[in-house]
C-alpha positions in Angstrom: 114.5 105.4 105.3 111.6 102.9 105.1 112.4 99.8 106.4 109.2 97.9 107.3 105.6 98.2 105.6 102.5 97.3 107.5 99.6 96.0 104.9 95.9 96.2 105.6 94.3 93.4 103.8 90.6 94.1 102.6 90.2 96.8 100.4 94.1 97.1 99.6 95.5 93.4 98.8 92.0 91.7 98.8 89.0 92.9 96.8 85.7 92.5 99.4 83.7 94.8 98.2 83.1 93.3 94.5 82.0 90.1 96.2 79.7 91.9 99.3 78.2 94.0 97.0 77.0 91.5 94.6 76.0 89.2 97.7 74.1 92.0 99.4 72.3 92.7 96.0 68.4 93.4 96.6 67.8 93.3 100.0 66.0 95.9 101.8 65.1 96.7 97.6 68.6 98.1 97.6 71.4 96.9 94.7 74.1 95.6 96.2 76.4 98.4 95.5 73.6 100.9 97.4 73.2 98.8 100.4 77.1 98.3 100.4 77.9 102.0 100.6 75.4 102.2 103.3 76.9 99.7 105.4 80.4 100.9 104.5 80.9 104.4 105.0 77.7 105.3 106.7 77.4 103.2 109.4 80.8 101.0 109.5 83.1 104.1 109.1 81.2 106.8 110.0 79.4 105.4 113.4 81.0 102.4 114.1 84.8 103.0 114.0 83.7 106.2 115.5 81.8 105.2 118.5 81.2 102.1 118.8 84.6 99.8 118.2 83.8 97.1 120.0 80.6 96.5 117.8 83.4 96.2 115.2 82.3 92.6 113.5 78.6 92.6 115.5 76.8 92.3 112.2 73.2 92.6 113.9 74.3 95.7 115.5 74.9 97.1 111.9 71.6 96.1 110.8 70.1 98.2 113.2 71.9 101.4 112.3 70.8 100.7 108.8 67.5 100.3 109.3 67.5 103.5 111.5 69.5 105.1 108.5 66.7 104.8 106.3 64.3 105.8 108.7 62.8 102.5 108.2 61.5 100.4 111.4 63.6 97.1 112.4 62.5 93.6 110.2 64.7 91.1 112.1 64.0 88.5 108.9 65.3 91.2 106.6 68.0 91.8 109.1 68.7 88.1 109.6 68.7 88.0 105.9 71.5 90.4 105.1 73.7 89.0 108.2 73.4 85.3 106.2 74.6 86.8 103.0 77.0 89.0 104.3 78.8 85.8 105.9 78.3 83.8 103.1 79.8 85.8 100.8 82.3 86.4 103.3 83.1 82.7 102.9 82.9 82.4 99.4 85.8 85.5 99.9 87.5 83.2 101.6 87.4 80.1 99.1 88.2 81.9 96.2 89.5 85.1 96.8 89.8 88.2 94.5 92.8 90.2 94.8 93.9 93.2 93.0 95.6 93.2 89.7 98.8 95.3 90.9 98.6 93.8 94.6 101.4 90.8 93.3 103.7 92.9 91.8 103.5 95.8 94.7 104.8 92.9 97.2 107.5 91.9 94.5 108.7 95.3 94.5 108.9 95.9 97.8 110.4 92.2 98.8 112.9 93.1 96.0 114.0 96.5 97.9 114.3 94.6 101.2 111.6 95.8 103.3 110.0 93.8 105.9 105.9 93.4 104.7 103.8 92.8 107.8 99.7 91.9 107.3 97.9 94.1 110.2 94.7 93.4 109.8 91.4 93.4 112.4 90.8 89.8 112.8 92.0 86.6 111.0 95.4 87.7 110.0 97.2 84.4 110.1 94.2 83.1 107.7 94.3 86.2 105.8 98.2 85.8 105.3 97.8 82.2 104.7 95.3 82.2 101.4 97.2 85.2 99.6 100.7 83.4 100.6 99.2 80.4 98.2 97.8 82.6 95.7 101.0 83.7 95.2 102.7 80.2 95.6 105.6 82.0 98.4 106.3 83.4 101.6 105.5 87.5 101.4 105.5 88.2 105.3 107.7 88.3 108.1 104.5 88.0 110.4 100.7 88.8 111.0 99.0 91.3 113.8 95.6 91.3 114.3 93.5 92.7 117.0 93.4 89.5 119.2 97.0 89.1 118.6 98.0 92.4 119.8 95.0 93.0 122.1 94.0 96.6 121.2 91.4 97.3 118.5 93.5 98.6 115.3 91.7 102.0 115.4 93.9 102.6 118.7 97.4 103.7 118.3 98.3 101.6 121.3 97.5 99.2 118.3 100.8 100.6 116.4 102.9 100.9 119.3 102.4 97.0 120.4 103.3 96.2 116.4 106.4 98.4 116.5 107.5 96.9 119.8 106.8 93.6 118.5 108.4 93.8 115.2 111.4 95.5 116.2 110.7 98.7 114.4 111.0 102.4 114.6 108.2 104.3 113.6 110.4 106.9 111.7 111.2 103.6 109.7 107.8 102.3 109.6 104.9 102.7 107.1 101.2 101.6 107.4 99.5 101.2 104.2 95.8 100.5 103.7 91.9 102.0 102.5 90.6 103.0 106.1 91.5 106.6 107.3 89.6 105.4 110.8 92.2 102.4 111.2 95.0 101.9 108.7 95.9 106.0 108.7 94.7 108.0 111.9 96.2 105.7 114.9 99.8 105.3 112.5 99.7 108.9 111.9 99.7 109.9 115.8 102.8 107.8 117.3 104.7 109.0 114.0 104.4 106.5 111.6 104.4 107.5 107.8 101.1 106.7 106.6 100.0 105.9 102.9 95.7 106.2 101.9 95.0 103.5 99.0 92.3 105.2 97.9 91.0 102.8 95.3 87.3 104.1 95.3 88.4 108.0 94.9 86.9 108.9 97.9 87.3 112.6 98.9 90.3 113.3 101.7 89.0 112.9 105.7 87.3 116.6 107.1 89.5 115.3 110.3 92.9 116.4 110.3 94.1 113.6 112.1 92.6 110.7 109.8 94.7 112.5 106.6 97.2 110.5 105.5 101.6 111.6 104.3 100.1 110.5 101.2 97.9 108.9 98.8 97.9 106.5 95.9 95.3 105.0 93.9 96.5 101.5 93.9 99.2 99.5 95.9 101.9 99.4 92.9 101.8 103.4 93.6 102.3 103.1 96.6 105.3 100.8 96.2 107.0 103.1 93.7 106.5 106.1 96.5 108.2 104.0 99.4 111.0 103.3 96.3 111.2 107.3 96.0 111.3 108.0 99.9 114.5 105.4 99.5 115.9 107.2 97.1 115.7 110.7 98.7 114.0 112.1 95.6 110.5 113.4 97.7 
């Protein structure tokens, strides 16, 4: 029995990458949605989750990996360039923020079946909480953990074990839902915790074994009706 749901927030309640991409759009002579990917999956997932957590929201540290990705050499005004528009459209994210069609009625659901919906996020979580608790004009969470809250980078599954602890909860009676195999599924997976990939881009499953997830939905209302059938004994 599910009883509480841990949310990730960009990429599965909040839509980032529409408004990185179009900020990003041209630099290095990339379109935004090239340059995006690049900095996403190449060098955010793939080296930085990977090796280097710490560099986690070190912006310049990205640049240099992208540059060295292209097998271009280091512009630091180019550089300097993509860290401005990354943070402004970051802020502009933050002022008027885009979330996903079914992300409102996945939280009624869930509210309405009486689970207990927890933001775990990296950073800001209490900010994070804050604007999509006005978009949607009520209370949807029983609290919010982020990494300085907790003290343990969320791609750690001392992470999950100082949420459950925290929360009250039982992993057998916990699930973590979000878009990042490298955070939201590996570290949840390995202290037990039923894990659920929104896999809004249709990306292909992890090669790791340990970042594949119980399951998979496309969106969050999918997700919502699978927590409804765990409930319900009928998977």
């Amino acid at each position: 029995m599910i009883k509480t749901v841990l949310l990730d927030y960009d990429g599965t309640l909040h839509d980032a990458d529409s408004v990185l991409r179009d900020g990003l759009d041209g630099i290095m002579g990339l379109r935004g949605d090239e340059i995006y990917h690049i900095y996403l999956h190449e060098i955010h997932r793939g080296i930085v989750h990977r090796y280097y957590p710490e560099r986690h929201d070190d912006l310049m540290f990205h640049c240099r990996l992208i540059f060295r990705h292209l097998n271009r050499p280091f512009e630091a005004h180019t550089a300097s360039l993509f860290c401005r528009r990354f943070m402004e459209a970051e802020e502009r994210g933050w002022r008027d923020p885009i979330y996903f069609d079914d992300v409102l009625p996945a939280l009624e659901m869930m509210k309405g079946d009486g689970l207990r919906l927890y933001l775990s996020t990296g950073r800001d979580a209490e900010r994070k909480a804050e604007a999509l608790e006005r978009y949607a004009c009520k209370k949807i969470f029983e609290g919010v953990f982020s990494e300085p809250s907790i003290g343990h980078l969320k791609s750690k599954p001392e992470y999950y074990l100082e949420v459950l602890k925290s929360s009250g909860s039982k992993a057998e009676e916990t699930v973590s839902i979000g878009d990042s195999p490298m955070t939201d599924i590996g570290p949840a997976n390995s202290i037990g915790i039923t894990t659920i990939w929104v896999n809004r881009r249709g990306e292909p499953q992890p090669s790791r074994e340990e970042l594949k997830p119980t399951y998979e939905t496309r969106n969050l209302l999918e997700a919502a009706r699978l927590i409804q059938a765990i409930n319900e004994g009928s998977l």
